[in-house]
mmCIF file of the C-alpha atoms, coordinates in Angstrom:
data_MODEL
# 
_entry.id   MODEL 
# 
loop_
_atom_site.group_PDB 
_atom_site.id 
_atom_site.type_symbol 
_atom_site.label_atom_id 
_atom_site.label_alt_id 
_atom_site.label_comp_id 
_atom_site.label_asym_id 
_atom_site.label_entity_id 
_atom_site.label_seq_id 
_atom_site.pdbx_PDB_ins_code 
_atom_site.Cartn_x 
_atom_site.Cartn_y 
_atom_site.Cartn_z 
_atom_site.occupancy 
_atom_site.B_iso_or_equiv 
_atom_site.pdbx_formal_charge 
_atom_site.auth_seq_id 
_atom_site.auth_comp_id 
_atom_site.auth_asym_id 
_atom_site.auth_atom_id 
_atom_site.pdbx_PDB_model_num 
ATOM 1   C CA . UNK A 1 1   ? 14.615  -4.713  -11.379 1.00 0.00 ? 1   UNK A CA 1 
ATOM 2   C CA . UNK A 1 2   ? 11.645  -4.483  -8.599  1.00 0.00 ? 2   UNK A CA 1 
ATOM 3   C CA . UNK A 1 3   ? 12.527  -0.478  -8.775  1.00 0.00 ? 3   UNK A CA 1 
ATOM 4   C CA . UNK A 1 4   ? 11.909  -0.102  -12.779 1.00 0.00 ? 4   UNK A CA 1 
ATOM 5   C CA . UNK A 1 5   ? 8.803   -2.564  -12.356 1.00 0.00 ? 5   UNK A CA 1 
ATOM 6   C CA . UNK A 1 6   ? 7.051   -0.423  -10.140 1.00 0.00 ? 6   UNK A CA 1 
ATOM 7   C CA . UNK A 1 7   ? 8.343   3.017   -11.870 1.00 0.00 ? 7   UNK A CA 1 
ATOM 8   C CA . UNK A 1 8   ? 6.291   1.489   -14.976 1.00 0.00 ? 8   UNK A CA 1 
ATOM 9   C CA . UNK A 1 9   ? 3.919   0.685   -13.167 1.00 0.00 ? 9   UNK A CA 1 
ATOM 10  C CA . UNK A 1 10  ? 3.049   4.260   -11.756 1.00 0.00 ? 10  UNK A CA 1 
ATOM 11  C CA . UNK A 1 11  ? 3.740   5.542   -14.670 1.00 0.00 ? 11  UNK A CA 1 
ATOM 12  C CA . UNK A 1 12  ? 1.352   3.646   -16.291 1.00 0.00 ? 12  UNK A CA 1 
ATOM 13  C CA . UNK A 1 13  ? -1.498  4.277   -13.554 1.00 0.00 ? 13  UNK A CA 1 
ATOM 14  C CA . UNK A 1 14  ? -0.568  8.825   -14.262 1.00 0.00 ? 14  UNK A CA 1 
ATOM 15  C CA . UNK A 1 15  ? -1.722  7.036   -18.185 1.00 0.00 ? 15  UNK A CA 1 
ATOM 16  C CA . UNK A 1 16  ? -4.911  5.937   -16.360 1.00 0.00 ? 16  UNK A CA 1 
ATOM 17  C CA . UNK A 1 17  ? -3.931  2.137   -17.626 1.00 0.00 ? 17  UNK A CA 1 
ATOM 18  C CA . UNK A 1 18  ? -4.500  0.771   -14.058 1.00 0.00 ? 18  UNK A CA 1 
ATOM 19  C CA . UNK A 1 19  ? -5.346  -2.905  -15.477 1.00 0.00 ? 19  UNK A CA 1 
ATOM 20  C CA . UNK A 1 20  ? -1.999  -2.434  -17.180 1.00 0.00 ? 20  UNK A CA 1 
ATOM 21  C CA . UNK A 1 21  ? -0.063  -1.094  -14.202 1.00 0.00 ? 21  UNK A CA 1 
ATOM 22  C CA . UNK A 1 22  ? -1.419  -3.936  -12.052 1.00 0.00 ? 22  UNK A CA 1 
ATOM 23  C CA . UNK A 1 23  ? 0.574   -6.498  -13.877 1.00 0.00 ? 23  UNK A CA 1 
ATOM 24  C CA . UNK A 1 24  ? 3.706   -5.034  -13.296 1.00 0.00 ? 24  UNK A CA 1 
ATOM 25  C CA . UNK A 1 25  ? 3.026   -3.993  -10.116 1.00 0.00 ? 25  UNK A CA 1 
ATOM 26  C CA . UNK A 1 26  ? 2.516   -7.707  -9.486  1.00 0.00 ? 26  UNK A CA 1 
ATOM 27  C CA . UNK A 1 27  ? 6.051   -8.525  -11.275 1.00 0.00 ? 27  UNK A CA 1 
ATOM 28  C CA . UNK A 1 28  ? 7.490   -5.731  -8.697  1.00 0.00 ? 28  UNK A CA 1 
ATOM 29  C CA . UNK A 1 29  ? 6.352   -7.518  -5.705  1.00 0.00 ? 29  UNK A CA 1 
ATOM 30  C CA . UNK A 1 30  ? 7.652   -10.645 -6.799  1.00 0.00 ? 30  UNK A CA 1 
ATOM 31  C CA . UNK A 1 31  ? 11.252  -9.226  -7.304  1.00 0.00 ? 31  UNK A CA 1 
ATOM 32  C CA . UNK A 1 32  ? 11.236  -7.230  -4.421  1.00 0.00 ? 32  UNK A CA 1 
ATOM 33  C CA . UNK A 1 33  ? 10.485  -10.025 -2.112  1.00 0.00 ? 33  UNK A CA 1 
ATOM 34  C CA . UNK A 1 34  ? 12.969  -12.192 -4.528  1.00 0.00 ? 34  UNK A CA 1 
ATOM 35  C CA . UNK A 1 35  ? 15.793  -9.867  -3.725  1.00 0.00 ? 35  UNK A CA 1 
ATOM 36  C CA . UNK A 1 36  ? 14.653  -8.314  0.106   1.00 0.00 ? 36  UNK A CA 1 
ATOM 37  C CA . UNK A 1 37  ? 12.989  -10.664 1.356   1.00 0.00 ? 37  UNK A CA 1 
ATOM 38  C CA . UNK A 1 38  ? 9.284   -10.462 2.626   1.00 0.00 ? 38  UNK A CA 1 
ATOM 39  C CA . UNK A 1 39  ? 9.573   -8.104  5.402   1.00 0.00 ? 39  UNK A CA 1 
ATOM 40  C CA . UNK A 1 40  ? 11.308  -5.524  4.155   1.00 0.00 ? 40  UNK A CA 1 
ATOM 41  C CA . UNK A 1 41  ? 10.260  -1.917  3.411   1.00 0.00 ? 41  UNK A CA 1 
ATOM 42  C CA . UNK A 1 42  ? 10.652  -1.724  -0.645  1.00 0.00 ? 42  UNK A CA 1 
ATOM 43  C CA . UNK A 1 43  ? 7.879   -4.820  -0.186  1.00 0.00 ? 43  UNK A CA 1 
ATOM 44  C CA . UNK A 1 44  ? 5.685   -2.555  1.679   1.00 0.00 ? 44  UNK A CA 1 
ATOM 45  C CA . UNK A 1 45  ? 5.792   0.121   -0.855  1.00 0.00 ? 45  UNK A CA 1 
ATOM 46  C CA . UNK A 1 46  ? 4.802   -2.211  -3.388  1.00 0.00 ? 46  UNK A CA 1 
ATOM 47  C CA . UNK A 1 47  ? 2.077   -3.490  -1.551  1.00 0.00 ? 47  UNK A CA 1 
ATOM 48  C CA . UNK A 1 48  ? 0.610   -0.722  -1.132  1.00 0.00 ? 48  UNK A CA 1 
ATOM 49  C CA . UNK A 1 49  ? 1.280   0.606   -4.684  1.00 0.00 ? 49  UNK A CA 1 
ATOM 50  C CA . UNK A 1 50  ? -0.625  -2.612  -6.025  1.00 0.00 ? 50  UNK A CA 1 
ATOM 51  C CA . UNK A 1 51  ? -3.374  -2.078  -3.684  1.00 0.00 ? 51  UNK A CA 1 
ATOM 52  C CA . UNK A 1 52  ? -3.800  1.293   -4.489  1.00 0.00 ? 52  UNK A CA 1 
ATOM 53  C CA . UNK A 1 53  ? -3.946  -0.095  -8.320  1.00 0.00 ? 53  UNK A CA 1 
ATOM 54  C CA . UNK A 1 54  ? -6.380  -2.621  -7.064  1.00 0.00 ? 54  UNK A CA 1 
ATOM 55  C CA . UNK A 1 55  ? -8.501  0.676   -4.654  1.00 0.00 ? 55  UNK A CA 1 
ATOM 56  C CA . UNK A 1 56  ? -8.764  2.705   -8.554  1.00 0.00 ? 56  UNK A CA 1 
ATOM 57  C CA . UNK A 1 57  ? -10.430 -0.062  -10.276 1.00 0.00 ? 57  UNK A CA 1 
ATOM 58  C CA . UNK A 1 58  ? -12.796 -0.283  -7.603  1.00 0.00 ? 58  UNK A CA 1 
ATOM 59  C CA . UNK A 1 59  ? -11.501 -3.467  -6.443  1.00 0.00 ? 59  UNK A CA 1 
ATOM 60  C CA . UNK A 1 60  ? -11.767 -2.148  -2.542  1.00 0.00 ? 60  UNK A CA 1 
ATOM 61  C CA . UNK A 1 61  ? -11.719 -5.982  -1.329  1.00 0.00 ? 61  UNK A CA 1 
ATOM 62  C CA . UNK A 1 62  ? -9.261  -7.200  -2.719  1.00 0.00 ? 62  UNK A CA 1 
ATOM 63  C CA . UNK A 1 63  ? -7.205  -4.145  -1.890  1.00 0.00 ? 63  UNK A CA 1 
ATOM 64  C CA . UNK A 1 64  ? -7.646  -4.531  1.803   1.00 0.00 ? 64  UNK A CA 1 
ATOM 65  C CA . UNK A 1 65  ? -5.774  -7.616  2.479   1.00 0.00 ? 65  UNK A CA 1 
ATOM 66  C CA . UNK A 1 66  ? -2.823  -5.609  0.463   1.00 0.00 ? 66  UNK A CA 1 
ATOM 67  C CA . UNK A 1 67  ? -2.952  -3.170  2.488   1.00 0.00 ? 67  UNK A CA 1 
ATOM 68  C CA . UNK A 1 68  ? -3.391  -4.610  5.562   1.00 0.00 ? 68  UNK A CA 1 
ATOM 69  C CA . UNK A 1 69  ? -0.170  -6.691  4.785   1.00 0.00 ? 69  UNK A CA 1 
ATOM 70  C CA . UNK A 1 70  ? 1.666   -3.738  3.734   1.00 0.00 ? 70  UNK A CA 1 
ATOM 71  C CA . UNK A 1 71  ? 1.084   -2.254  7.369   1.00 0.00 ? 71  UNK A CA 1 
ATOM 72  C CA . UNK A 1 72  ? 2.025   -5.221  8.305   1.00 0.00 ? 72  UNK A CA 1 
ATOM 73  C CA . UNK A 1 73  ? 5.446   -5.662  6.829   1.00 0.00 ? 73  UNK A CA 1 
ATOM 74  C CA . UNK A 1 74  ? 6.390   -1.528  6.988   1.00 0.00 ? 74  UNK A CA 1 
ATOM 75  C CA . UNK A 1 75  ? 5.606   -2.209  11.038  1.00 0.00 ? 75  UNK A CA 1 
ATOM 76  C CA . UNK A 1 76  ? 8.047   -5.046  11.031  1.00 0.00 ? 76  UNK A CA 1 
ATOM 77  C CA . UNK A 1 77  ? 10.409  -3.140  9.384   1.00 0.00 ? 77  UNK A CA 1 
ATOM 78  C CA . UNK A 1 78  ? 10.595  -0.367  10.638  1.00 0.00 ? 78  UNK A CA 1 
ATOM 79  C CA . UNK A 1 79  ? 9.034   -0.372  13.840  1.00 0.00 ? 79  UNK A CA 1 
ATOM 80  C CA . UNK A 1 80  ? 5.084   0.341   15.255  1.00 0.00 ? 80  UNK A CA 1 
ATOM 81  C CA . UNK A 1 81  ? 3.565   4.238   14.400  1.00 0.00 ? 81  UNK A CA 1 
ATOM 82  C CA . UNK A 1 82  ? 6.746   5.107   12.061  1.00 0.00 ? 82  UNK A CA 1 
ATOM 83  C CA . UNK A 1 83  ? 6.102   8.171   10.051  1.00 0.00 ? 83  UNK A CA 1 
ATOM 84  C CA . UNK A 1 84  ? 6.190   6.299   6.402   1.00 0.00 ? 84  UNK A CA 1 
ATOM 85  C CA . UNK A 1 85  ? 3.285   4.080   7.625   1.00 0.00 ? 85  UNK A CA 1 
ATOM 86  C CA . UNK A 1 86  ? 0.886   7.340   7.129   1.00 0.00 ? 86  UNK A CA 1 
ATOM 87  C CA . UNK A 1 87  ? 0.553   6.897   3.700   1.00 0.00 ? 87  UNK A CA 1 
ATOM 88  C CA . UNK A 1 88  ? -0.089  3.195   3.976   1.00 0.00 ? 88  UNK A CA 1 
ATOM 89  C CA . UNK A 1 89  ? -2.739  3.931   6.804   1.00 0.00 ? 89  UNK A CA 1 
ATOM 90  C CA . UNK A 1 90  ? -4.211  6.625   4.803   1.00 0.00 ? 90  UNK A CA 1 
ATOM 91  C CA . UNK A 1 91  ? -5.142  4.473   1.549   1.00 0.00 ? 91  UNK A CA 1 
ATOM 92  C CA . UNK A 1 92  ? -5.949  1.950   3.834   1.00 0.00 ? 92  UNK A CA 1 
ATOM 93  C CA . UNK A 1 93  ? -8.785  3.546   5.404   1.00 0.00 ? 93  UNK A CA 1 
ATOM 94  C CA . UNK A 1 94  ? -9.950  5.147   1.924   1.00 0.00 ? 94  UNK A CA 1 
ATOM 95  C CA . UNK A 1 95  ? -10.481 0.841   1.207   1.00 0.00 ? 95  UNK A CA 1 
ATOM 96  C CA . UNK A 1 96  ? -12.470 0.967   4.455   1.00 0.00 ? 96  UNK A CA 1 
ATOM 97  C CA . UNK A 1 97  ? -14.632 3.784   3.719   1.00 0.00 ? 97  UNK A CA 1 
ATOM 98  C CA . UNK A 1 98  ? -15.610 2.428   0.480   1.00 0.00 ? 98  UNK A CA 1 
ATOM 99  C CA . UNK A 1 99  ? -16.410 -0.889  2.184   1.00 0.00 ? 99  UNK A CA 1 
ATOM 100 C CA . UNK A 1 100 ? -18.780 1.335   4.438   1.00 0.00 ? 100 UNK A CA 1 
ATOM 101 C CA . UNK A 1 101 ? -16.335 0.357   7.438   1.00 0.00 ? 101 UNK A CA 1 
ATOM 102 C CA . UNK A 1 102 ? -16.282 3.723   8.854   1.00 0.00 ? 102 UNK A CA 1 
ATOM 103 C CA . UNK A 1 103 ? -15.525 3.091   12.465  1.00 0.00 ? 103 UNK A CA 1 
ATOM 104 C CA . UNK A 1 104 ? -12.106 0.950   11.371  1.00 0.00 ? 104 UNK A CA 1 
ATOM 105 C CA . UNK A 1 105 ? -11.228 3.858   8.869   1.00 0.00 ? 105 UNK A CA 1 
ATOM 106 C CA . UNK A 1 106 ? -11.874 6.654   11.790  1.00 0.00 ? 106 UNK A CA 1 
ATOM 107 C CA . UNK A 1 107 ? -9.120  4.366   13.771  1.00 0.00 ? 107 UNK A CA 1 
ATOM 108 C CA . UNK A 1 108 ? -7.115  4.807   11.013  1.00 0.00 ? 108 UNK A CA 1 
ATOM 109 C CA . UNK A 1 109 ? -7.506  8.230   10.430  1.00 0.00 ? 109 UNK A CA 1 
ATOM 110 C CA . UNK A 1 110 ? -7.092  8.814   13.866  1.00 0.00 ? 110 UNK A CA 1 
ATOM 111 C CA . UNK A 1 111 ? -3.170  6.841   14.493  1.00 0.00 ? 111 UNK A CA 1 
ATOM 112 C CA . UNK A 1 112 ? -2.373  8.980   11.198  1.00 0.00 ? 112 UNK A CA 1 
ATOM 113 C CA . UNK A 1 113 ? -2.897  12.266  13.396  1.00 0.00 ? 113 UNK A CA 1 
ATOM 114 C CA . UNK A 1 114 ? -1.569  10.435  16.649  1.00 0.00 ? 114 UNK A CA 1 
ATOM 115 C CA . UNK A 1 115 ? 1.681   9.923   14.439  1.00 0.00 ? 115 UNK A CA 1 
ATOM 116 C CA . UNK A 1 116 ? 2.067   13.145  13.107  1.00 0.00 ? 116 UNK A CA 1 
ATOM 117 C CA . UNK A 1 117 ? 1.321   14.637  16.754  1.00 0.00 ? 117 UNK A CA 1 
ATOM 118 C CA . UNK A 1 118 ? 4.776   12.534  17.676  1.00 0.00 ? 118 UNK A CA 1 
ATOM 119 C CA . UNK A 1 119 ? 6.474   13.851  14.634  1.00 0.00 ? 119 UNK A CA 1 
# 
């Protein structure tokens, strides 16, 4: 169910119908921490997929606690500077930059290239 949530849901953000998108986005994360529990990677994903939702309509702030959760919970799951916390880290410091946060989004920027150094 969480899966075909957040399938709409991006497909509906390619539509540009982010205020749309964010609904079921919403619906996703409530499944996927129904059925996974809260620290588990498909909950990361969607955290990160509503932030990003959240990031398009210009709603940086309220993106950044998504985020910042979703780093979080993909840590937890699957351990500290995994490669599939890049993407997370990426949007994350996009949030940052348009918060005018630039140091925190150069830290950011810079554990993305210490990870893919390790990888």
């Amino acid at each position: 169910m969480w899966e075909r949530l957040n399938l709409s849901a991006q497909q509906l953000m390619g539509q540009g119908k982010s205020a749309e998108a964010e609904s079921y986005f919403k619906q996703a994360l409530m499944e996927a921490e129904k059925e996974f529990g809260t620290w588990d990677n498909k909950v990361a994903t969607v955290l990160n997929n509503l932030a990003g939702c959240l990031r398009v309509q210009g709603r940086s702030a309220e993106a950044e606690p998504l985020y910042k959760r979703a780093l979080e919970v993909r840590r937890r799951a699957l351990g500290p500077l995994h490669k599939d916390e890049i993407i997370i880290l990426e949007n994350y410091a996009k949030v940052l930059r348009a918060l005018k946060r630039d140091a925190e989004a150069k830290k950011m920027e810079d554990t993305v290239l210490g990870i893919m150094r390790r990888n």
